[in-house]
Phi, psi and omega in degrees: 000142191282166171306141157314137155271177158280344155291026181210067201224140139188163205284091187282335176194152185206124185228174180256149205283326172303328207262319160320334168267270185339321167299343188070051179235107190266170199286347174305301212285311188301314177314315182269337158324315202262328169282300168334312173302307163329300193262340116023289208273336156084072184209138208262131200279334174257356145289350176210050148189154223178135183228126149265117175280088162243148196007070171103324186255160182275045221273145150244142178232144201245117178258142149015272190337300184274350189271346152261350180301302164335316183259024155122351189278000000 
């Protein structure tokens, strides 16, 4: 499987990082939630998922790859 581009992101869930401790869920666990899926799917898991943190908020980003395996292509 080829390298990620960066244009072949995309966003699967995104929370405010405040509202996420309250809940006790830190941005590790959503990550390893999301590898689990990766490979699940028998795709190499740090290659097609990332969790970025900027201003408050949580993203996992995604690659292409696992976001069609998911919805079925």
């Amino acid at each position: 499987m080829p390298a990620v581009r960066d244009d072949e992101w995309t966003v699967a869930e995104s929370y405010a990082l405040a509202d996420m401790e309250e809940q006790g869920v830190s941005p590790k666990w959503l990550e390893g939630k999301w590898l689990n899926v990766a490979e699940d799917m028998a795709l190499i898991p740090e290659n097609n998922v990332r969790v970025v943190e900027e201003d408050g908020v949580v993203r996992v980003e995604v690659s292409t790859y696992l976001m069609e395996c998911m919805r079925g292509f």
